[in-house]
N, C-alpha and C positions, 0 to 999 in steps of 0.2 A: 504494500500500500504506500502510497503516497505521503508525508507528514512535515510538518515542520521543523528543524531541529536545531539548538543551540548547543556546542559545548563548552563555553565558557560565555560569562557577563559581558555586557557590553552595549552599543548603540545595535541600532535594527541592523546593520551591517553582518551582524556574527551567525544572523539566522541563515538557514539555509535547506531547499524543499530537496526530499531526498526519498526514495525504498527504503524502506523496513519490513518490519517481519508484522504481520498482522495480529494484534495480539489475540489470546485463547482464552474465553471466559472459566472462572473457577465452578465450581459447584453454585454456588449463590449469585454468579454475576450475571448478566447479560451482554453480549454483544451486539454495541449500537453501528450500523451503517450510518456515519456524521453526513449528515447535507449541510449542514452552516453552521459558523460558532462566530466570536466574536471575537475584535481586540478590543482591549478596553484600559483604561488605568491599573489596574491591576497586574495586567499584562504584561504591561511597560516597565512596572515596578520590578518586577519578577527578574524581566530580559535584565535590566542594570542592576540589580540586585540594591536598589537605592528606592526606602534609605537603609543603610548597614542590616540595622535587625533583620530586614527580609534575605537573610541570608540564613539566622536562625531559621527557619524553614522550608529554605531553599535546599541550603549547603553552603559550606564557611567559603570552601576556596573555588568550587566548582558548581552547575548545576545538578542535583541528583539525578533530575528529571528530564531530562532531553528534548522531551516535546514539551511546547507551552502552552497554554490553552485553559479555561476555569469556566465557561460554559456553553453550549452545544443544544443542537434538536437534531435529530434524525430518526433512523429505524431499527425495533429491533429484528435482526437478522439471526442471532443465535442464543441459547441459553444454557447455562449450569443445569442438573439434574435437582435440585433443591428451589430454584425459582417459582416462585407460584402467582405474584402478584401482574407480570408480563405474557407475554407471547408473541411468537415471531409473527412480523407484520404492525405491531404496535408503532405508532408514530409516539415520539416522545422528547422532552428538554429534562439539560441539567444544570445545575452548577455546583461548583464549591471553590472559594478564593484561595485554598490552598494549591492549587491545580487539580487538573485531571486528564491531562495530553489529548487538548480538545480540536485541538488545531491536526484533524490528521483525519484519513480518510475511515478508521475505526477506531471505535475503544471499547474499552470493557469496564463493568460497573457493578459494583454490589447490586443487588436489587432496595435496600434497607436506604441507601444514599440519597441524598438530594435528586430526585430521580421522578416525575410522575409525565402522565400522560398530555399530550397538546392537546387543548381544544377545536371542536370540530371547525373549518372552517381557518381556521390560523396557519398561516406557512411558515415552513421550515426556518424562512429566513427572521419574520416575528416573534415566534418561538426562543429563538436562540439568543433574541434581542430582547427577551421579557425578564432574565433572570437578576443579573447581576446590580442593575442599578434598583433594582424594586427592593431586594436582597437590604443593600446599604441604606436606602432611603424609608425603609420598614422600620429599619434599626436606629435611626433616627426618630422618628413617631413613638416606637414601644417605649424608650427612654425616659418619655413626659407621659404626663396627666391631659391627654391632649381630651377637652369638653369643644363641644358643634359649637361655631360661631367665635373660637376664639381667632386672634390675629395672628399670621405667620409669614417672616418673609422669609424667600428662599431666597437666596445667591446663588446664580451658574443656572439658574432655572431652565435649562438647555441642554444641559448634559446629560449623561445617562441616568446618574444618580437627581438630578435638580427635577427635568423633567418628567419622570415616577412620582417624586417627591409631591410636585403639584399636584397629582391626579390623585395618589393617595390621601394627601390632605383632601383635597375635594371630595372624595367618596367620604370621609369622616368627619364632613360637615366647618372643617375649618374655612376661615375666610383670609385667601392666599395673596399675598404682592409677590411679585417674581420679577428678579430681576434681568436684565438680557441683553443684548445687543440689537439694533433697530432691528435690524432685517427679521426678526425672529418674533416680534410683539405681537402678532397675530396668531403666530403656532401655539404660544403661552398662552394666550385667553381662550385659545378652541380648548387647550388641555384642563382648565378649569380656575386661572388665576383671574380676581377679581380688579385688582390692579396690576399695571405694570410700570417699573423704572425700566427706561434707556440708559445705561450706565456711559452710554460715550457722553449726554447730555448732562446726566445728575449722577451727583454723587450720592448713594445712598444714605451713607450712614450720614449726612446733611440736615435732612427733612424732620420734620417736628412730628409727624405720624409715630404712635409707639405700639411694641407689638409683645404677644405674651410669648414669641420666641424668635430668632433668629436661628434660620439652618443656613450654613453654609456652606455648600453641598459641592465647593472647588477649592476652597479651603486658602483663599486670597483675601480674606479680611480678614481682625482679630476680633478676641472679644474686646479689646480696649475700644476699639473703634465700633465697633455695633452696642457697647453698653448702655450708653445715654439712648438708646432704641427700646430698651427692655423697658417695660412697665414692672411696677414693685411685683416680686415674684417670680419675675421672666426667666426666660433661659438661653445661652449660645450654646449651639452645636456648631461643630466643624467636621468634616471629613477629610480630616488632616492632623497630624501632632502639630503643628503651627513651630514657628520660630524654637527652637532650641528644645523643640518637646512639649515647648510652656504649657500646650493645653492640655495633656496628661497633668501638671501639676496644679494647675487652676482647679481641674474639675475635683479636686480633692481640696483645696482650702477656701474656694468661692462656697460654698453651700454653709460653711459654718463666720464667712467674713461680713456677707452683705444682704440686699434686698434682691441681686440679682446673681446668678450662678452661671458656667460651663459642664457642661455635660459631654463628657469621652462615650461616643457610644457606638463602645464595643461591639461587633459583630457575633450573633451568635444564632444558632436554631435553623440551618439553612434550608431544612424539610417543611417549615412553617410559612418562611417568606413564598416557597417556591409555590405550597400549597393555595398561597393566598392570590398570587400572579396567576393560575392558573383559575380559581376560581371569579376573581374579577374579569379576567379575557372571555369566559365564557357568558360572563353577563352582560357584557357591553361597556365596560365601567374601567377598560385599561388597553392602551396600545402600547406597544414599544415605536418610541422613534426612532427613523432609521436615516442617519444620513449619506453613506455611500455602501457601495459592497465590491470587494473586491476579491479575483480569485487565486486559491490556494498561491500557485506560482507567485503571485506579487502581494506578500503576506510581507514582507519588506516595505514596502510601498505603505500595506494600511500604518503597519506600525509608526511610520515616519509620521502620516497625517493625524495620528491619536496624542504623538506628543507634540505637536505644534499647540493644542489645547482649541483649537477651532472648531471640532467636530460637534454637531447637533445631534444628540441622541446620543447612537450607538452607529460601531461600525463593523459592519457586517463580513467575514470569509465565508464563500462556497470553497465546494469538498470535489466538484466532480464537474 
């Protein structure tokens, strides 16, 4: 099969599409036929092994893992003898941000994993685009006390993780500002924000408007700067350690220093988030955006446009 492969860190340059061996599911796995998976931040993360820590999972001096890739839709094609919840022919997505060698023409997967079925009607390429950023922006939400009607601005509300973000809040009845770039102000109000800033225009953190949270879902402001935003009780999230880690150490002494607080929130439960994308797609209530797709062979190429930080949504690799 086909795949993508690294063997050492570095810029999109080190990847390289290559034959392998197809791998063999265990007893309990399945083997999925990939039609699409994504690049994403994570991805990128991964490839440079930056910042450090992601080496603690990676591997200190080298990649463990050779193939990169953390989520996927395709088909299942084979199965272990212990499988019972699949069946060949099942269309299906995954994810998990530790990897899972998504970026390849097959893989193989517990059945128990972040693992369920696509909704009818949803392609391959949607699918594979629903996981990751609903995943992080879930995990944002579950964090707080989020009650209908309260006020929330995103940042980055464009990205993978920002634009989830919105729509999630909208289904749980918050009332959303989103921040964006011009070209983009119309995509964010279809997705569900009630306001939007132009950031080349306005400065967000400027405006007198105050909100019971701040996400900030690209992780380019701080809480310094989004505080006098919080209403008494408020909260910053970032999807990022910010400057020197700081926001790791905030979210531990803001909640006992003041009126407003940081919250690290931790990724976790990735059968839950997955459950949850699955069942909003089936309701009408969640799309993945998607702003380009490119195939396997020029898996260099997406990488390069995911870290320029431009991309709208998600960006998509075909398999075949």
């Amino acid at each position: 099969m086909k795949a993508a492969t690294y063997t050492e860190y570095g810029p999109p340059s080190v990847l390289k599409v290559q034959e392998v061996a197809r791998p063999v599911p265990k007893d309990n796995e399945v083997l999925v036929r990939v039609h699409a998976a994504t690049v994403n931040r994570t991805d990128c993360a991964m490839l440079r092994a930056k910042p450090f820590i992601m080496r603690f999972f990676t591997g200190l001096r080298r990649p463990r893992n050779p193939i990169p890739g953390t989520e996927f839709a395709g088909q299942v094609e084979a199965m272990g003898k212990d499988v019972t919840a699949f069946k060949v022919g099942d269309r299906v997505f995954g994810f998990e941000d530790i990897g899972l060698s998504t970026q390849a023409q097959y893989l193989t997967l517990a059945e128990d994993r972040a693992l369920t079925h696509i909704p009818k009607g949803t392609s391959y390429e949607q699918a594979a685009a629903s996981s990751e950023g609903t995943h992080y922006a879930y995990n944002f939400i579950n964090k707080i006390s989020l009650v209908a009607g309260q006020k929330v601005l995103v940042n980055g509300a464009t990205g993978a993780i920002g634009s989830a973000a919105v729509q999630l809040l909208k289904f749980y009845g918050a009332r959303v500002t989103a921040v964006c770039a011009t070209r983009n102000l119309e995509l964010v109000k279809a997705l569900g924000a009630e306001r939007v800033i132009d950031y080349s225009r306005e400065d967000f953190t400027q405006q007198d408007e105050k909100y019971h949270y701040v996400f900030d879902t690209v992780g380019k402001s701080s809480y310094g700067r989004c505080k006098p935003l919080l209403l008494p009780g408020g909260a910053y999230i970032s999807s990022e350690l910010g400057y020197g880690a700081q926001n790791i150490f905030l979210a531990l002494v803001t909640p006992l220093a003041g009126a407003t607080k940081v919250i690290f929130p931790i990724p976790s439960d990735y059968k839950k988030s997955i459950r949850l994308v699955r069942d909003l797609t089936e309701q009408g209530k969640y799309r993945a955006v998607i702003d380009s797709t490119y195939p396997l062979d020029q898996i260099a190429e997406a990488y390069r446009f995911v870290e320029t930080g431009q991309k709208v949504g998600n960006v998509v690799v075909t398999m075949w």
